[in-house]
N, C-alpha and C positions, 0 to 999 in steps of 0.2 A: 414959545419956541424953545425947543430943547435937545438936544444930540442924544440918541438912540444909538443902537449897536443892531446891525443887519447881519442877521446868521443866515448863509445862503445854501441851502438846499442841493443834493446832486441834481433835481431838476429843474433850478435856479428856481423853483419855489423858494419864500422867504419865512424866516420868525425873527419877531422883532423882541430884542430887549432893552425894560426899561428901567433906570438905575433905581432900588428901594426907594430912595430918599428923594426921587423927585427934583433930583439937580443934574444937572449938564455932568456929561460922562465927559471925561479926558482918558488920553489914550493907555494910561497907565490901569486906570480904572477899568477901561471897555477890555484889556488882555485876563483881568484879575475876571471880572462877569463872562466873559467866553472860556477860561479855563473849568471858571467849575460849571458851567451851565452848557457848553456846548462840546460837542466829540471832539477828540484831540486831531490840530489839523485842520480844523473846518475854518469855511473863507467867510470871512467878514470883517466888515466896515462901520466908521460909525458916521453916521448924518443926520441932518437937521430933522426932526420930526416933519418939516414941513415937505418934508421932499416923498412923505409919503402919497398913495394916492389917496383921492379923498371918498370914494365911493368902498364904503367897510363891508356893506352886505358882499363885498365878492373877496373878500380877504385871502380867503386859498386861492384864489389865481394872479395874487399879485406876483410878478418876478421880478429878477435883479438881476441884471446883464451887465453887472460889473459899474455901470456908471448910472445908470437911470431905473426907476422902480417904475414898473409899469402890470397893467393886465393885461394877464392872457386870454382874450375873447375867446377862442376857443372852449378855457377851462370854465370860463365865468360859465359860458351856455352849456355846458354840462351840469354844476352845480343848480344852476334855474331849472335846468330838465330832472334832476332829480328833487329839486322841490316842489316841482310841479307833480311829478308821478307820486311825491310820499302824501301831498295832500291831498291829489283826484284817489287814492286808495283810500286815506281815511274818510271822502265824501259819499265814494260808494260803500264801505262800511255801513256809513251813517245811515245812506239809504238803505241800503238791503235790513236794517233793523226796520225802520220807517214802514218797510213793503209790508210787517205784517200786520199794518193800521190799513196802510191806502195803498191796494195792486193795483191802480189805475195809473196813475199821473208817475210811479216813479221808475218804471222801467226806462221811460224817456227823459226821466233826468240822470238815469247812470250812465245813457247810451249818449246823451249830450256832455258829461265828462269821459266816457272814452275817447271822446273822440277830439276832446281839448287835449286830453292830455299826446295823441297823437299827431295832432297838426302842429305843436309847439315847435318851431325852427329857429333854434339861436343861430343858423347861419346868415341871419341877414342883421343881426347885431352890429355895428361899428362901438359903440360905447357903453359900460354898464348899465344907464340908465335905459337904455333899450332894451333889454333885457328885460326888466320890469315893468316896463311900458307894455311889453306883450304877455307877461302875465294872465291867461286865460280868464275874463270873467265868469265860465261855466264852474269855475274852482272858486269857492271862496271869493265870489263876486264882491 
C-alpha cells in the first residue's frame, strides 16, 4: 500500500501519479509532482493506491467524483465496443486473405463476425467483468 496522487480530468476521467522512488507521497511532495507534471490549477488528491479500482483492463473509464474512484459502465462498454470492432476488422482482414486459398467456408465466417461485432451490447453490463464475460467468441474465440 502506497499514497498516489489522483489528477482529475475536466470529465472526472483520472491519471494517476506515482512517486519515482516508490515511497509514500506526503503532501509536500504530491504539490511539487502536480506542479511539474500536471496543468496549472488541476484538482487532485492524494490516496491510498488501494482505493483504486481493481479491474485495469477499463482504466480510461475509471472516475473520481471527488470522494470515491469508480467506473463508468457506460465508457467501459464503449472501450469493449471498440475492441471488439478493432479485432472483428483485423479477423475479417485475415479472412479475406484466407478467401483466396478456400472461397467456400469463409464468407460465412466474416458474415459470422459481422454480426458479433453488431450484436455486442454493453448495455446490460452492471460491472467490468461483464463486459468481458460478453466478449464475442466469433472474434478471437
Amino acid at each position: 500500500m502506497a499514497n498516489i496522487i489522483i489528477y482529475r480530468l475536466v470529465d472526472n476521467s483520472i491519471r494517476i501519479g506515482y512517486p519515482a522512488d516508490a515511497t509514500d507521497l506526503d503532501i509536500e511532495a504530491a504539490r511539487v509532482m502536480a506542479d511539474v507534471n500536471f496543468p496549472a490549477g488541476a484538482s487532485y488528491r492524494i490516496v491510498d493506491d488501494t482505493a483504486l479500482p481493481t479491474f485495469w483492463p477499463f482504466q480510461g473509464a475509471w472516475r473520481d467524483d471527488g470522494v470515491n474512484l469508480t467506473v463508468d459502465m457506460t465508457e467501459a462498454g464503449n472501450i469493449q465496443q471498440t475492441r471488439i470492432d478493432k479485432a472483428g476488422t483485423v479477423e475479417l482482414e485475415k479472412l479475406s486473405l484466407l478467401e483466396l486459398i478456400d472461397d467456400v467456408l469463409r464468407p460465412i465466417d466474416k458474415q459470422t463476425i459481422r454480426d458479433a461485432m453488431v450484436a455486442f451490447d454493453p448495455s446490460t453490463a452492471i460491472v467490468p467483468q461483464d463486459l468481458v464475460n460478453s466478449w464475442p467468441t466469433a472474434i478471437l474465440a
